[in-house]
PDB file of N, CA, C, O and CB in Angstrom:
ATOM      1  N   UNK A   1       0.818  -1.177   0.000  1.00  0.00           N
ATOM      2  CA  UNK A   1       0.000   0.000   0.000  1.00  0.00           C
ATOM      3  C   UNK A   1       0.877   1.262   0.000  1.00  0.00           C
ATOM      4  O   UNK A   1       0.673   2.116  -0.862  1.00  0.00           O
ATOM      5  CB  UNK A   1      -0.939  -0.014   1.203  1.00  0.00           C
ATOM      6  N   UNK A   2       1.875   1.431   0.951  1.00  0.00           N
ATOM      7  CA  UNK A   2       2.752   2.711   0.790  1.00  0.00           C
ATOM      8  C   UNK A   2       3.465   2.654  -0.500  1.00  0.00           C
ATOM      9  O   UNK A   2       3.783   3.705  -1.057  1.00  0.00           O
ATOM     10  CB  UNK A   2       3.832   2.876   1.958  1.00  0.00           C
ATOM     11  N   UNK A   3       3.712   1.623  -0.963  1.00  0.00           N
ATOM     12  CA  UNK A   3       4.706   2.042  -2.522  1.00  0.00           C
ATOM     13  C   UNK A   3       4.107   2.600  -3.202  1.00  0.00           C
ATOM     14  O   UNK A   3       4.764   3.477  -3.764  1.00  0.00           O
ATOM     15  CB  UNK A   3       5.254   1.041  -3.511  1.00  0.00           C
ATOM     16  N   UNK A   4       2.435   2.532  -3.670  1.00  0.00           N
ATOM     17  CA  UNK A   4       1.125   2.838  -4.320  1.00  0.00           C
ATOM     18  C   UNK A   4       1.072   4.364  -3.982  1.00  0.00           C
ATOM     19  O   UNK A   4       1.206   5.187  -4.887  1.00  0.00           O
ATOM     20  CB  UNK A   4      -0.228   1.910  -3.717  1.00  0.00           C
ATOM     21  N   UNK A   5       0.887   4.725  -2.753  1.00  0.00           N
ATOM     22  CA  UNK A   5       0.773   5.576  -2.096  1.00  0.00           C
ATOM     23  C   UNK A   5       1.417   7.160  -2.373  1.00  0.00           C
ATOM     24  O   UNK A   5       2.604   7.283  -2.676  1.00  0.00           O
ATOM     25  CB  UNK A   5       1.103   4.975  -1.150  1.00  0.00           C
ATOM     26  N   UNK A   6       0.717   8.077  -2.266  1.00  0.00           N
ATOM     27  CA  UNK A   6       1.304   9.733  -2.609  1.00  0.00           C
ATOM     28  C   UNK A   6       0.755  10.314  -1.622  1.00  0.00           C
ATOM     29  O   UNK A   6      -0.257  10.962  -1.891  1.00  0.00           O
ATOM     30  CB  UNK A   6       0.866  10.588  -4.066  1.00  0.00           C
ATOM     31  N   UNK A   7       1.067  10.293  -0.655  1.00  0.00           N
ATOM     32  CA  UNK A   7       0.507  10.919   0.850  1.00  0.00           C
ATOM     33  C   UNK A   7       1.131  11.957   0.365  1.00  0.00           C
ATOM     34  O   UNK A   7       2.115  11.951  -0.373  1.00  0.00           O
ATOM     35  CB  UNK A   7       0.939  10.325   2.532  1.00  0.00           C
ATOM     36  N   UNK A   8       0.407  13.076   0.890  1.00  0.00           N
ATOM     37  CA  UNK A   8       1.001  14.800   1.183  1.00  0.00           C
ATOM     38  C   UNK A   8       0.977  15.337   2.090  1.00  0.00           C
ATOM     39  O   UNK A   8       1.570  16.416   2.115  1.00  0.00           O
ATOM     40  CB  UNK A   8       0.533  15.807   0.649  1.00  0.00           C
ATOM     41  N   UNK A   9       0.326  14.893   3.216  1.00  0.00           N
ATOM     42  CA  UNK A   9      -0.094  15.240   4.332  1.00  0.00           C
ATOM     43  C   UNK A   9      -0.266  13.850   5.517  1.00  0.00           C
ATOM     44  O   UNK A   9      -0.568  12.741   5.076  1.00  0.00           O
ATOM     45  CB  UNK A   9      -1.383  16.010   3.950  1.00  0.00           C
ATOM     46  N   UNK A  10      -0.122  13.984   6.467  1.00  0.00           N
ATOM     47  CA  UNK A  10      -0.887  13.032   7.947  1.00  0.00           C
ATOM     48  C   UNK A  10      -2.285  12.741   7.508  1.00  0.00           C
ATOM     49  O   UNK A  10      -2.633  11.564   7.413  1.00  0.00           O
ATOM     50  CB  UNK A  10      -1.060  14.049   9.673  1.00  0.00           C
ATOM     51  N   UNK A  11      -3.243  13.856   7.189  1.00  0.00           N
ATOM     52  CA  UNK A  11      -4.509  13.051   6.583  1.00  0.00           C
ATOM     53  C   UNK A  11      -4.598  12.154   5.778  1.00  0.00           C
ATOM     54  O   UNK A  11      -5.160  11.066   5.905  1.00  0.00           O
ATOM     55  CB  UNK A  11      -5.241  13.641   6.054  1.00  0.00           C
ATOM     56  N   UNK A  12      -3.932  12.666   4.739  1.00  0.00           N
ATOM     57  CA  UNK A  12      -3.873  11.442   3.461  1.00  0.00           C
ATOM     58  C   UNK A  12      -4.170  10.126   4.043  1.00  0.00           C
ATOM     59  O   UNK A  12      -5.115   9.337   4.065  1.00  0.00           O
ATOM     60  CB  UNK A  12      -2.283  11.257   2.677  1.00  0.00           C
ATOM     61  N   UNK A  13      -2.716  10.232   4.607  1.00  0.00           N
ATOM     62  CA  UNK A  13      -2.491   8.893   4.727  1.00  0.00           C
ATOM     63  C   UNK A  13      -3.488   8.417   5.433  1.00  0.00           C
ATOM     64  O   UNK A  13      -4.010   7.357   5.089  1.00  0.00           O
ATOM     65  CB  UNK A  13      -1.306   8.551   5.254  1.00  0.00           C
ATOM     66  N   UNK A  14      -4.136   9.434   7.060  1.00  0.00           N
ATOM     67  CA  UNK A  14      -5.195   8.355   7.206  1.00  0.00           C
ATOM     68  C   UNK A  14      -6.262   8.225   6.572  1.00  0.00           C
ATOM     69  O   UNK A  14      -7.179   7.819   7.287  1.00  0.00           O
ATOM     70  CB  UNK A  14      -5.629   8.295   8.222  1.00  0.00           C
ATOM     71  N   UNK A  15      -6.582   8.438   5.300  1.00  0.00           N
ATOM     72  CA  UNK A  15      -7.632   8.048   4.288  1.00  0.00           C
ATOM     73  C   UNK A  15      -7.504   6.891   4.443  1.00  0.00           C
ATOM     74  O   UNK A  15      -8.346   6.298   5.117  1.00  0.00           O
ATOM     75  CB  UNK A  15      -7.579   8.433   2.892  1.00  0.00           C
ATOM     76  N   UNK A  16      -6.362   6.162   3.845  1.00  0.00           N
ATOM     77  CA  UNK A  16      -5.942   4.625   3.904  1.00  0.00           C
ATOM     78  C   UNK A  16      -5.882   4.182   5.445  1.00  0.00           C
ATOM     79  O   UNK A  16      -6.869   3.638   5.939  1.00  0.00           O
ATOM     80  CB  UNK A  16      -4.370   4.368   3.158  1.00  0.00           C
ATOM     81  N   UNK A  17      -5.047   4.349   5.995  1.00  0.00           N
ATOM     82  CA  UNK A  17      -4.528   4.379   7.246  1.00  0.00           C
ATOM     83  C   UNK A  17      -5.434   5.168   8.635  1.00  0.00           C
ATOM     84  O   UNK A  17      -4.875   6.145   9.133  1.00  0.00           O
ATOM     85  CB  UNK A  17      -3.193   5.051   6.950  1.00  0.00           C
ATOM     86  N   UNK A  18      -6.527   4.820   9.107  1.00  0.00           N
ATOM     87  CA  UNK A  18      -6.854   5.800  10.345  1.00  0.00           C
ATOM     88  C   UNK A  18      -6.434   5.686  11.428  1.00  0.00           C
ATOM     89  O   UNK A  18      -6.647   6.470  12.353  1.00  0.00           O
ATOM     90  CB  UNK A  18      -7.966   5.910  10.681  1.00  0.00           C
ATOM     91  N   UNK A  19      -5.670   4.527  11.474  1.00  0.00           N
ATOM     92  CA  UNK A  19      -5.165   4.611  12.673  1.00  0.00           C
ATOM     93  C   UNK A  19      -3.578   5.227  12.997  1.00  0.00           C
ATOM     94  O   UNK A  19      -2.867   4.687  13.844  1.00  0.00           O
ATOM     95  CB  UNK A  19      -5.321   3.312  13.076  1.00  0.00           C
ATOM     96  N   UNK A  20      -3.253   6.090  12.430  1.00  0.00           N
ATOM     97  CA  UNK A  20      -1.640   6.676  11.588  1.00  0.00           C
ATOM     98  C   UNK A  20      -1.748   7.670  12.395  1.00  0.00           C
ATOM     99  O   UNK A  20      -2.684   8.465  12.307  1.00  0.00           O
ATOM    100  CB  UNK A  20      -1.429   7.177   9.704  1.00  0.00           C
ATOM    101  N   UNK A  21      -0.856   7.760  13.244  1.00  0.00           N
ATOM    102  CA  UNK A  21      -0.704   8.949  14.952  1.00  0.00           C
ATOM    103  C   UNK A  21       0.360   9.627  14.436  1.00  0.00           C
ATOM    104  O   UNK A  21       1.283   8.913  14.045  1.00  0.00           O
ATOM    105  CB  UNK A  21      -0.162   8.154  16.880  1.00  0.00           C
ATOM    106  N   UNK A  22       0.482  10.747  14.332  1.00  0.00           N
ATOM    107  CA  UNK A  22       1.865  11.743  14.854  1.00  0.00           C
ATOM    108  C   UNK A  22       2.622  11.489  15.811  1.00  0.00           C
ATOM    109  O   UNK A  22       2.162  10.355  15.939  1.00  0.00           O
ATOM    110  CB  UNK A  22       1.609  12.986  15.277  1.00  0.00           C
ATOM    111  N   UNK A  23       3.314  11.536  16.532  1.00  0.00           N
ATOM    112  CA  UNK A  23       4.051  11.558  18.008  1.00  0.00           C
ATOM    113  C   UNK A  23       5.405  12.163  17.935  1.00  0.00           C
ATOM    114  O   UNK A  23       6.327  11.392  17.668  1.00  0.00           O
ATOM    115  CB  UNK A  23       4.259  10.048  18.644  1.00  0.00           C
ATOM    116  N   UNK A  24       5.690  13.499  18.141  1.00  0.00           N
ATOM    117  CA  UNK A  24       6.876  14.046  17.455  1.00  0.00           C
ATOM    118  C   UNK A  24       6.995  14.049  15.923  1.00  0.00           C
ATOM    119  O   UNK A  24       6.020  14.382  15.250  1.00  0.00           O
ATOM    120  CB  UNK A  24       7.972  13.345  17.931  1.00  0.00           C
ATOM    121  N   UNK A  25       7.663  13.842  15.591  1.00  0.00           N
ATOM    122  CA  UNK A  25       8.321  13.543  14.019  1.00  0.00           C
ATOM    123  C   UNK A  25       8.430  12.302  13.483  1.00  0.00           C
ATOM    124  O   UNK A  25       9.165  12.003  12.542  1.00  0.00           O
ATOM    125  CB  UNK A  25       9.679  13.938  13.873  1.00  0.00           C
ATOM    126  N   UNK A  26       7.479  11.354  14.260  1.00  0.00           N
ATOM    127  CA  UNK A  26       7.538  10.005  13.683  1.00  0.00           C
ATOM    128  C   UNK A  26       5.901   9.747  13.710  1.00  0.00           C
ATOM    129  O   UNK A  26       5.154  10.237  14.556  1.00  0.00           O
ATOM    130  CB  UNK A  26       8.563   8.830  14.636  1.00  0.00           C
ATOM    131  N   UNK A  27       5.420   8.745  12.444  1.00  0.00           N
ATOM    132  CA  UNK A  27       4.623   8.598  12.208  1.00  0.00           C
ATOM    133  C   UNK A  27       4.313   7.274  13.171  1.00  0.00           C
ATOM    134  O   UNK A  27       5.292   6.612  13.516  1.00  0.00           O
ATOM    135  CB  UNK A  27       4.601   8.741  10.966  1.00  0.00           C
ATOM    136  N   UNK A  28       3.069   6.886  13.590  1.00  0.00           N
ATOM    137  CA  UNK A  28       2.948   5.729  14.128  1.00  0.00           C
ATOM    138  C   UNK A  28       1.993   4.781  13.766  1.00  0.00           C
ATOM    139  O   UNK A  28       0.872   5.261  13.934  1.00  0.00           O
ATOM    140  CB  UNK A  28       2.855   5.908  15.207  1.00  0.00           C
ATOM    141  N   UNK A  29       1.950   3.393  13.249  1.00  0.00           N
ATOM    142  CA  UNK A  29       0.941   2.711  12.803  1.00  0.00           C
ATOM    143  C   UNK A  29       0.877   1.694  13.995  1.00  0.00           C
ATOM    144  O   UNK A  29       1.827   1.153  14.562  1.00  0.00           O
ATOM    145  CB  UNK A  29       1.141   2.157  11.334  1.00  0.00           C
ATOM    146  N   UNK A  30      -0.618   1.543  14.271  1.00  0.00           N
ATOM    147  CA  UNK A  30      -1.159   0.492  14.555  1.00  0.00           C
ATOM    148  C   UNK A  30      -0.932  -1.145  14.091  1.00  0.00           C
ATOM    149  O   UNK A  30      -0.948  -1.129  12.860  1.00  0.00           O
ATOM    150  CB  UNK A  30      -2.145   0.888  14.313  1.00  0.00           C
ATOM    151  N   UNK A  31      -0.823  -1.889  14.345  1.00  0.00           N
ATOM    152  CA  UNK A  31      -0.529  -3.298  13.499  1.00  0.00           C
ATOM    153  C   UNK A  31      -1.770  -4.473  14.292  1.00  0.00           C
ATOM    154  O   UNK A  31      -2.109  -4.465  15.476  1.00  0.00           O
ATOM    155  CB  UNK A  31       1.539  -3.939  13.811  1.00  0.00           C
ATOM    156  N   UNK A  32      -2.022  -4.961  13.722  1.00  0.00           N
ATOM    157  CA  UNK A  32      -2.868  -6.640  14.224  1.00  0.00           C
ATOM    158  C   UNK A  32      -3.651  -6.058  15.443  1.00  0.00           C
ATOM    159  O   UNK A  32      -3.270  -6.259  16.596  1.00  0.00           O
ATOM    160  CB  UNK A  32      -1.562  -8.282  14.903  1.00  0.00           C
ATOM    161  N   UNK A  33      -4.729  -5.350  15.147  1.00  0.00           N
ATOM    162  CA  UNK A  33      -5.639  -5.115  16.278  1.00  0.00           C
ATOM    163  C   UNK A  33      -4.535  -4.226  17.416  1.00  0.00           C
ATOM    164  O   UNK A  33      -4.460  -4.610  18.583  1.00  0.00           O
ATOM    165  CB  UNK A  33      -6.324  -6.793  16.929  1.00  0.00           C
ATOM    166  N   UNK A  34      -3.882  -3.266  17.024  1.00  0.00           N
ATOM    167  CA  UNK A  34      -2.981  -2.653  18.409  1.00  0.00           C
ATOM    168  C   UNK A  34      -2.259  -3.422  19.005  1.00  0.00           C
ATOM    169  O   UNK A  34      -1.776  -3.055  20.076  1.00  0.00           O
ATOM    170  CB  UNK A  34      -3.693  -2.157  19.535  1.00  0.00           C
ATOM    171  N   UNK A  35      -1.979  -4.710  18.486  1.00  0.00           N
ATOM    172  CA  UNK A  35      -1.033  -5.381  19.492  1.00  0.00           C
ATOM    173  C   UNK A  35       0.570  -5.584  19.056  1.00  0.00           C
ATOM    174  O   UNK A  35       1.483  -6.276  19.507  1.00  0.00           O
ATOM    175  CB  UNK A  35      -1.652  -6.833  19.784  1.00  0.00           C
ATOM    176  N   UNK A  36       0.441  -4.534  17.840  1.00  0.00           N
ATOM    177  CA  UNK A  36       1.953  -4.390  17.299  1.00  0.00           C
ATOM    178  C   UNK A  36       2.213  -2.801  17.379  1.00  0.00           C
ATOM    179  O   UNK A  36       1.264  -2.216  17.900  1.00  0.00           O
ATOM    180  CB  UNK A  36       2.165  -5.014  15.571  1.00  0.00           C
ATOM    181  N   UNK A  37       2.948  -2.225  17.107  1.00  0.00           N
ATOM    182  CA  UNK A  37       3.183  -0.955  16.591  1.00  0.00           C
ATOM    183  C   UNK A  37       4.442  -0.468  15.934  1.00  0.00           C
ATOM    184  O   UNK A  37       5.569  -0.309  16.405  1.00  0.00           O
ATOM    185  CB  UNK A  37       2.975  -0.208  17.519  1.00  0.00           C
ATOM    186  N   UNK A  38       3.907  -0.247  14.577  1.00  0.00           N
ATOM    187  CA  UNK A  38       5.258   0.078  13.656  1.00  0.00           C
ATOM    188  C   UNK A  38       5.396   2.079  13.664  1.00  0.00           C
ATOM    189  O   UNK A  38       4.485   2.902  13.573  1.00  0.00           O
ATOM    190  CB  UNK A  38       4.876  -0.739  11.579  1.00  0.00           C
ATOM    191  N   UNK A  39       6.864   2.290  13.805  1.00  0.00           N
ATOM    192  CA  UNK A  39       6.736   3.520  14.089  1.00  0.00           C
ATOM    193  C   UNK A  39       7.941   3.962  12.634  1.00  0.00           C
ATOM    194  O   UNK A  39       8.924   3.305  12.293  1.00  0.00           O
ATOM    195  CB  UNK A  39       7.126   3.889  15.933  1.00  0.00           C
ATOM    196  N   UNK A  40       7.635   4.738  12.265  1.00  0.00           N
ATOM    197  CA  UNK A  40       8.358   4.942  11.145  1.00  0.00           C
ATOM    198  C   UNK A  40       8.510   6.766  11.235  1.00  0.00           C
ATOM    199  O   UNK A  40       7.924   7.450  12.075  1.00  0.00           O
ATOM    200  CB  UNK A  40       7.483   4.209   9.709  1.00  0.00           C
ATOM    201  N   UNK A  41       9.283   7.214  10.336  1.00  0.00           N
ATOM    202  CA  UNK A  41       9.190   8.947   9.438  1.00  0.00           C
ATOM    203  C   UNK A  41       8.994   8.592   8.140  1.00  0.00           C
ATOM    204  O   UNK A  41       9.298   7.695   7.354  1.00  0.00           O
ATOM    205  CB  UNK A  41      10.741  10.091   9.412  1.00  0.00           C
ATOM    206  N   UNK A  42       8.357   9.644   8.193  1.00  0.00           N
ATOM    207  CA  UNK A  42       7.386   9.759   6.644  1.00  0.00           C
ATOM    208  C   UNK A  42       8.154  11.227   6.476  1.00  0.00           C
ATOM    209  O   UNK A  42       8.299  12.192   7.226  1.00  0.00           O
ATOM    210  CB  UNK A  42       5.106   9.820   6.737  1.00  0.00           C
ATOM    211  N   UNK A  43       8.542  10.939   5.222  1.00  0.00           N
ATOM    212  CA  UNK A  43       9.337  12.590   4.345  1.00  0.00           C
ATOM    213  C   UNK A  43       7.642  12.741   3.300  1.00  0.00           C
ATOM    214  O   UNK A  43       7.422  11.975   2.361  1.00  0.00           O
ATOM    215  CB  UNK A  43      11.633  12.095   2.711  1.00  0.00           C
ATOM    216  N   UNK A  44       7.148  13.290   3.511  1.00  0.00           N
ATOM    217  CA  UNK A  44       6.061  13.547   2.150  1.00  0.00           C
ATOM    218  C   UNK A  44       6.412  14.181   0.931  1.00  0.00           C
ATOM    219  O   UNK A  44       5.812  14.098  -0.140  1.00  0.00           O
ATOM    220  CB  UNK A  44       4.932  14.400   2.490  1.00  0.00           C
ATOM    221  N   UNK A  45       7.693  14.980   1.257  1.00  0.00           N
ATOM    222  CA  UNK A  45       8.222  15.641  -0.077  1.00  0.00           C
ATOM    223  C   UNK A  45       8.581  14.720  -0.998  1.00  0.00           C
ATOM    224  O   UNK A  45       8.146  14.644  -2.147  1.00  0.00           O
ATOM    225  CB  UNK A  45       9.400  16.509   0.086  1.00  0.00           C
ATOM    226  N   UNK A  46       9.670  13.766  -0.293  1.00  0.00           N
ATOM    227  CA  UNK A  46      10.349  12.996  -1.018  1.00  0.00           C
ATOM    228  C   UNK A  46       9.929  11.512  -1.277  1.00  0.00           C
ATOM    229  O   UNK A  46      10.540  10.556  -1.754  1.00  0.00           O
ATOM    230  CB  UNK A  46      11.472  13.081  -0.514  1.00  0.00           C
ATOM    231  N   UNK A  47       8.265  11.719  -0.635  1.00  0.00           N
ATOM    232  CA  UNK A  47       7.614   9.999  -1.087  1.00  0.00           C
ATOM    233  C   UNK A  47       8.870   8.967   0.060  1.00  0.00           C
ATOM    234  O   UNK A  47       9.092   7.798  -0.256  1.00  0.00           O
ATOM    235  CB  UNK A  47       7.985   9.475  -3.614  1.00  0.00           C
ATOM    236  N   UNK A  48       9.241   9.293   0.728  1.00  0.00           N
ATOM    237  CA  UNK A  48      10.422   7.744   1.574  1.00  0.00           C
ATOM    238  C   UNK A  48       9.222   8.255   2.799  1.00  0.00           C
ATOM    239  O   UNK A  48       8.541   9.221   3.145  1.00  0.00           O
ATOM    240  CB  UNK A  48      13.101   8.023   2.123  1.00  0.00           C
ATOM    241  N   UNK A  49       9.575   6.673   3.178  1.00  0.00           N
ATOM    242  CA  UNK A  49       9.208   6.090   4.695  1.00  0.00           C
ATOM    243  C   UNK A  49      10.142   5.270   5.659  1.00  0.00           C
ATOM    244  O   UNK A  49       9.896   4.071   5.529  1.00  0.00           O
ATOM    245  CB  UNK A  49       8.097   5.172   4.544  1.00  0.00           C
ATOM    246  N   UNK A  50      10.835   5.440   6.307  1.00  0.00           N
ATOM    247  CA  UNK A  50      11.758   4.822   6.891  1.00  0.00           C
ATOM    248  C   UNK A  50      11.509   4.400   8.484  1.00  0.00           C
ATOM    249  O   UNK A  50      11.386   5.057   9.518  1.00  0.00           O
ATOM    250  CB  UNK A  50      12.848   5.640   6.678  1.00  0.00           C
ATOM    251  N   UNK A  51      11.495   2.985   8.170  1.00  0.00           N
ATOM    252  CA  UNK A  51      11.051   2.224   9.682  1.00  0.00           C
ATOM    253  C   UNK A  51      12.155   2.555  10.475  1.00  0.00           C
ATOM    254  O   UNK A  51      13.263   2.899  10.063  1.00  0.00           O
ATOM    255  CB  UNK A  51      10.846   0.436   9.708  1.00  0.00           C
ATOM    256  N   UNK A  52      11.821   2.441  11.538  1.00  0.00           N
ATOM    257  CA  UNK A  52      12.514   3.321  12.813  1.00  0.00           C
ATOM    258  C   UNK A  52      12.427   2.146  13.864  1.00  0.00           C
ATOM    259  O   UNK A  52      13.345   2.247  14.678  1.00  0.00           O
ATOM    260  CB  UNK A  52      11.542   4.945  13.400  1.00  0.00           C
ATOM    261  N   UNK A  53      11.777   1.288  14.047  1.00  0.00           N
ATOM    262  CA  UNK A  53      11.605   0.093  14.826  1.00  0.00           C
ATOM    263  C   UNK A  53       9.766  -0.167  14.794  1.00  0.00           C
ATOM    264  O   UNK A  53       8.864   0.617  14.496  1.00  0.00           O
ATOM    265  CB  UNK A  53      12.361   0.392  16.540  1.00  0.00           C
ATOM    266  N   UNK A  54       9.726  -1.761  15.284  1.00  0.00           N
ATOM    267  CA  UNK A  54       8.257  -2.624  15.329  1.00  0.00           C
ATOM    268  C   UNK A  54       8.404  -2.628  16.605  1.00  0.00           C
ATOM    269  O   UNK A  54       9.496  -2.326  17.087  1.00  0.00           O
ATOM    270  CB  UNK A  54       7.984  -4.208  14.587  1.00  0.00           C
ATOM    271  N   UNK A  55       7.559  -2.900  17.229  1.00  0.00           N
ATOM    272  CA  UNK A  55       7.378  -2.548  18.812  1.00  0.00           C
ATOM    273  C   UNK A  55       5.879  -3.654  19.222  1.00  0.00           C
ATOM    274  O   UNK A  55       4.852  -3.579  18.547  1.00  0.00           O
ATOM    275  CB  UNK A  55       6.982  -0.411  19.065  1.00  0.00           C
ATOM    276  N   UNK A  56       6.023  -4.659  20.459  1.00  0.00           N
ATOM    277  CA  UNK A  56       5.084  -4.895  20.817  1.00  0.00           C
ATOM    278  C   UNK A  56       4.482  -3.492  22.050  1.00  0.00           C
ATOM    279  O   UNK A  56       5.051  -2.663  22.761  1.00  0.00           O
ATOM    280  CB  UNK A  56       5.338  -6.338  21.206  1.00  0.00           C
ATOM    281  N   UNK A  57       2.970  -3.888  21.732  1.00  0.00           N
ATOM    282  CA  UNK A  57       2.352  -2.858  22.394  1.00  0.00           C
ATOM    283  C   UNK A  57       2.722  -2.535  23.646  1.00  0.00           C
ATOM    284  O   UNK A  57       2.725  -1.362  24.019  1.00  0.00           O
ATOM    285  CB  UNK A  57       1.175  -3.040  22.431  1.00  0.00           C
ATOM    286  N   UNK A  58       3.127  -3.693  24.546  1.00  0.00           N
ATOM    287  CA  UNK A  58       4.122  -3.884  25.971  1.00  0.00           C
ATOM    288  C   UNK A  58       5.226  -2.893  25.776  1.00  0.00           C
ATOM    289  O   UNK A  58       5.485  -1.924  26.489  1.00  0.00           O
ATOM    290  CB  UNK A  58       4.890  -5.558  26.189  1.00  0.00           C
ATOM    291  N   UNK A  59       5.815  -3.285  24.725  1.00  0.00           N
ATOM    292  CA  UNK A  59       7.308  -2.444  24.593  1.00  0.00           C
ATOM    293  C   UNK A  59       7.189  -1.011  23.904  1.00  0.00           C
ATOM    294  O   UNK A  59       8.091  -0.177  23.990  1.00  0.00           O
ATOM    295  CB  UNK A  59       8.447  -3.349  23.587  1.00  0.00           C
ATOM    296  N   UNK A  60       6.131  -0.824  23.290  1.00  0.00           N
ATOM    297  CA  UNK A  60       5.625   0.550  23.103  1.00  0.00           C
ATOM    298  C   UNK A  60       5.305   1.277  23.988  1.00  0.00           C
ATOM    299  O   UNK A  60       5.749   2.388  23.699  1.00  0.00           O
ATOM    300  CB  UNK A  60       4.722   0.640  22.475  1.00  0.00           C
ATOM    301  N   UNK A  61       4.715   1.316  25.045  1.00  0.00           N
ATOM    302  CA  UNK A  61       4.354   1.543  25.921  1.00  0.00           C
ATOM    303  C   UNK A  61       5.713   2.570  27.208  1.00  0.00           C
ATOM    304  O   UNK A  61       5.770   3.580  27.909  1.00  0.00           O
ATOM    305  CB  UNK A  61       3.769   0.152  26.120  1.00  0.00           C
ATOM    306  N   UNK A  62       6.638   1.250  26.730  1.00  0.00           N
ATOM    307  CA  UNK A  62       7.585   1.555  27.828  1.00  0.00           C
ATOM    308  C   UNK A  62       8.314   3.617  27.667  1.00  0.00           C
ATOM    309  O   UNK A  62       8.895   4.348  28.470  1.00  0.00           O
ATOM    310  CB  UNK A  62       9.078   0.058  27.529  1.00  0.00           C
ATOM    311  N   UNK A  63       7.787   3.829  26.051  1.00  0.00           N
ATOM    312  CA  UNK A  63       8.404   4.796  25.598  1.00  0.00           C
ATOM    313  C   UNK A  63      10.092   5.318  25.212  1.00  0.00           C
ATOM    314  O   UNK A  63      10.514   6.470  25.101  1.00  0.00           O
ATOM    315  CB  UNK A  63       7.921   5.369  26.313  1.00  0.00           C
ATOM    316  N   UNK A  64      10.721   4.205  25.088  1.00  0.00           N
ATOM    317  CA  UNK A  64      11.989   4.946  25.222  1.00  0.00           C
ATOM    318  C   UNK A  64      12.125   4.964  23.564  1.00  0.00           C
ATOM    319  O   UNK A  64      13.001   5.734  23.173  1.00  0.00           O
ATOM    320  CB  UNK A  64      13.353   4.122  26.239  1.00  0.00           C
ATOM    321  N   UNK A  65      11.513   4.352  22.678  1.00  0.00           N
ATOM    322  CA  UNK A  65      11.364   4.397  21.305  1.00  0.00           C
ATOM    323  C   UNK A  65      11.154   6.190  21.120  1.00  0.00           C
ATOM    324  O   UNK A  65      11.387   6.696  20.022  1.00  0.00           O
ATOM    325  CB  UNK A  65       9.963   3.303  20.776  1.00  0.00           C
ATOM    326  N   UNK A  66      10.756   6.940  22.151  1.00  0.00           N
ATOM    327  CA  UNK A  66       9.767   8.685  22.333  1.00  0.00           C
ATOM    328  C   UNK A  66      11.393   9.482  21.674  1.00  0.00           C
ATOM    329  O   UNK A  66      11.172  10.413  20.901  1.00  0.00           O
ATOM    330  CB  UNK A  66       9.080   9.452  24.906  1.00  0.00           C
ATOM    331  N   UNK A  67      12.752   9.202  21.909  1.00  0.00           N
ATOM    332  CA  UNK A  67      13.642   9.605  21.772  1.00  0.00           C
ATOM    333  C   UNK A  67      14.367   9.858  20.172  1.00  0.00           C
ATOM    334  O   UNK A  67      14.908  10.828  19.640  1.00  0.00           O
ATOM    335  CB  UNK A  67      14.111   8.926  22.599  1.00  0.00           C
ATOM    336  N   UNK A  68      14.061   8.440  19.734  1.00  0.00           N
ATOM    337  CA  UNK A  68      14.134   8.618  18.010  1.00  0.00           C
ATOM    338  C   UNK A  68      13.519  10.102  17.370  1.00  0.00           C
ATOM    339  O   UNK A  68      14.018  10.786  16.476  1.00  0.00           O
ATOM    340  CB  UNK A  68      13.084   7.271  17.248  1.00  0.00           C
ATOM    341  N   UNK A  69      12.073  10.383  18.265  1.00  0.00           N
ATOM    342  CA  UNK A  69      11.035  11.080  17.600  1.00  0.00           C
ATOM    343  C   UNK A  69      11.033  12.681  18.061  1.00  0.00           C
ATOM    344  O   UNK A  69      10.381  13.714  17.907  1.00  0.00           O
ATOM    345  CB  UNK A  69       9.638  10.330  17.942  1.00  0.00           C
ATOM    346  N   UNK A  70      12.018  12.254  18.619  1.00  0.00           N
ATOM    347  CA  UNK A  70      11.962  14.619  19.371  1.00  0.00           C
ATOM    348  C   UNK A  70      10.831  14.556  20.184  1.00  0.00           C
ATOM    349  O   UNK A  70      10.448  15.617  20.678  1.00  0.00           O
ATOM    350  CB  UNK A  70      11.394  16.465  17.798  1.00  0.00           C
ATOM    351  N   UNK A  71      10.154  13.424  20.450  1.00  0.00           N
ATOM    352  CA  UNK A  71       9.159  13.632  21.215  1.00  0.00           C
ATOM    353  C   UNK A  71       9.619  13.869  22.871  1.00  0.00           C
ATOM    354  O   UNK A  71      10.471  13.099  23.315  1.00  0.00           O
ATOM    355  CB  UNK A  71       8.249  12.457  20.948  1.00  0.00           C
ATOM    356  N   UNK A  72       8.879  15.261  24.051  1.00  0.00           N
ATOM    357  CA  UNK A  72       9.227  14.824  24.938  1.00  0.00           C
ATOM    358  C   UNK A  72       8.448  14.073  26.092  1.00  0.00           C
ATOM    359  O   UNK A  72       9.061  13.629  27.063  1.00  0.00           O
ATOM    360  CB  UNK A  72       9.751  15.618  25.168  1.00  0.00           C
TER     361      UNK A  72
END
């Protein structure tokens, strides 16, 4: 679906995607009913998506993944 894909914006994508969170500068997807979470950056200029780490929801949680993202 993202290769297909011409997101321009965070909405876009959740056209396809509603469950697609901001959190800092990293995009965040939902996976298998919330019990995964893939956290990636999305460049929209340049069409790239670059996974950043998969995370069980346990280990999502813990937040230290928050650091990749400028998030504080």
């Amino acid at each position: 679906m993202a290769r297909r894909a011409r997101w321009k914006t965070l909405a876009e994508t959740r056209q396809d995607l509603p469950h697609a969170d901001l959190v800092g500068d990293c995009t965040v997807f939902n996976i298998k009913g919330n019990d995964y979470r893939l956290i990636t950056k999305v460049y929209y200029r340049t069409q790239r998506i670059y996974t950043r780490v998969v995370l069980k929801h346990s280990d999502y949680s813990k937040g230290g993944w928050k650091r990749d993202c400028n998030f504080n």
